[in-house]
C-alpha positions, 0 to 999 in steps of 0.5 A: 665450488671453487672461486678463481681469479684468472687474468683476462685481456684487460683486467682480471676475472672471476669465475667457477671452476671444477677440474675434470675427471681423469688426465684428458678431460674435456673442457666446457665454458658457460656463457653468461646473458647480457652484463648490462640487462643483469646477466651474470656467472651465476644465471640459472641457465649458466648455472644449470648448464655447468652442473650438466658438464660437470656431472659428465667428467668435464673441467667446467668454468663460468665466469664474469665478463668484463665489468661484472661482480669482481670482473674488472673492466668496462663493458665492451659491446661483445668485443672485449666479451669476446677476448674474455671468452678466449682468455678463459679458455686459454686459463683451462688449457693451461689447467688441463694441458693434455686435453684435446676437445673443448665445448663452448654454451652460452645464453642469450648475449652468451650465445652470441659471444660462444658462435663467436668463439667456436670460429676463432679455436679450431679445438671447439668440438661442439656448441650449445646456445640457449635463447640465441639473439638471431635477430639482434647481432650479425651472425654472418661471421659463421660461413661456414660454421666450423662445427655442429652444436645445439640451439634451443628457443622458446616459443614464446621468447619476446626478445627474439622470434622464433623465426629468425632463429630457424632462419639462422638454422637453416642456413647453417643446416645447408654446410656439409659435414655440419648437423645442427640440432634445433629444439623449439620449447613450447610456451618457453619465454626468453629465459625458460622461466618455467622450463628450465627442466625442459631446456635441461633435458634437450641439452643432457639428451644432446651431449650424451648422444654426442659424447657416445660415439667418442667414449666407443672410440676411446674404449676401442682404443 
């Protein structure tokens, strides 16, 4: 898998890359958990993740935030997170100048930096956050969400509870045009310790259902 360095907002990052099937491949980018709690590009769920958008065609990238492995930079409290995020997705289309549609993942403070994300780049066509921190940051910013996506939480996540996150949902599920997908993962902890392949098959479930009606259009075109 290749290694890339792309240069971010204030310093250089390093990621992983793989480039799409095909001129038009769509475009996905794996947020990683918290730098300061051990996060990193290489979390299995990012991991797992990547290899979902990969295996579909997509031009995929995971990398370091700030101040993480060969990331350079200091971490910045979500708000250099941010412009790292902004900065890779500006490197892939770059890369993949005639692609149109882009999806954003993230896990756990990852999560919080993609919903971010989604509502700054209007050519985000859909989300999937794994593990969200409803209870730990300020999602007022999404009013309204620009597009629909996929949450998953596990039941017996200790960090955040369930019901911050339906909370969350629930508003969000009221904005017209918007379809929220919540899936709540039986005695799944935070991070999915052993069921990573229960959070892999509502995310693959997800994104080929999704993916559909676009490769229907496509071939009737």
């Amino acid at each position: 898998m290749p290694e890339v360095i792309f240069p971010g907002s204030d310093g250089r990052l390093e990621g992983r890359y793989v480039h799409g099937e095909g001129p038009n491949a769509p475009l996905a980018i794996i947020l990683h958990p918290h730098p300061q709690y051990g996060g990193t590009m290489n979390n299995r769920v990012v991991h797992s993740m990547f290899r979902m958008f990969q295996r579909r065609g997509f031009s995929c990238l995971r990398f370091n935030f700030r101040g993480v492995g060969r990331s350079q930079g200091m971490f910045d409290h979500g708000q250099g997170e941010l412009r790292d995020a902004a900065s890779a997705l500006d490197w892939m289309q770059s890369h993949n100048p005639n692609s149109n549609v882009a999806w954003v993942a993230g896990f756990s403070f990852g999560a919080w930096i993609a919903m971010q994300l989604l509502m700054r780049r209007p050519e985000i066509h859909g989300f999937m956050c794994a593990s969200l921190p409803a209870n730990m940051y300020d999602f007022t910013f999404l009013a309204p969400c620009p597009s629909s996506g996929l949450i998953v939480h596990g039941e017996r996540d200790s960090v955040t509870p369930t019901e911050s996150v339906t909370k969350l949902v629930t508003k969000l599920s009221q904005q017209r045009g918007i379809a929220i997908d919540f899936h709540q993962v039986d005695q799944a902890d935070h991070v999915f310790g052993k069921h990573l392949a229960e959070l892999e098959e509502l995310c693959e479930s997800y994104l080929d259902k999704r993916l559909k009606p676009q490769a229907a259009h496509a071939a009737a075109g």
